[in-house]
C-alpha positions, 0 to 999 in steps of 0.5 A: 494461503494458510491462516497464519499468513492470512492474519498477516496478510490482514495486519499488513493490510491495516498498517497499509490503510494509515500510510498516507499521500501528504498531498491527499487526505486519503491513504494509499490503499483505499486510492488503489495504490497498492497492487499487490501483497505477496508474502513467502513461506519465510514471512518476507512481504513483497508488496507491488505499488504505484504513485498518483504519478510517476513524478509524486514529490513525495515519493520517498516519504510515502515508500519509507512509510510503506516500509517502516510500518509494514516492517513494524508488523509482527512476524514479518521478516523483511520487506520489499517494495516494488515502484511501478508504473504498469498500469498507470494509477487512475482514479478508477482504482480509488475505492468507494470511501476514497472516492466520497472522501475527495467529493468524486461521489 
């Protein structure tokens, strides 16, 4: 990966850290909801993604947050977001912040 797309990989990553479960006080990263960033020669994101559950509430407010703040990036183009369920999420993909924040530490 060159540079360039390196620094948009890490811009992508920071907007990924303010995109919030309304349901827990943890972003979406850091509880290991994200699997997967893939960005093409023509600035096009890919981003492989899974909920707490396959029945989240909230589904549609967290993917177009995922959306609209990745799309707000400077230099991407356009976005996709693939929903998955394999692997299912579980709490071992949390990060250490997350796990301290929800008291799991």
């Amino acid at each position: 990966m060159n540079s360039n797309m390196q620094d948009l990989l890490e811009e992508i990553i920071v907007m990924l850290h303010s995109v919030y479960d309304p349901e827990i006080p943890v972003n979406i990263f850091d509880l290991g909801l994200i699997y997967d960033v893939d960005i093409d020669e023509g600035n096009n994101v890919r981003i492989e993604m899974t909920l707490t559950s396959p029945n989240c509430p909230a589904v549609d407010f967290i993917l177009s947050d995922v959306q609209m703040k990745v799309e707000s990036v400077e230099g991407v183009n356009e976005v996709t977001i693939d929903l998955v369920f394999d692997p299912p999420w579980e709490r071992s993909m949390m990060s250490e912040e997350a796990l301290l924040e929800l008291g799991f530490l």
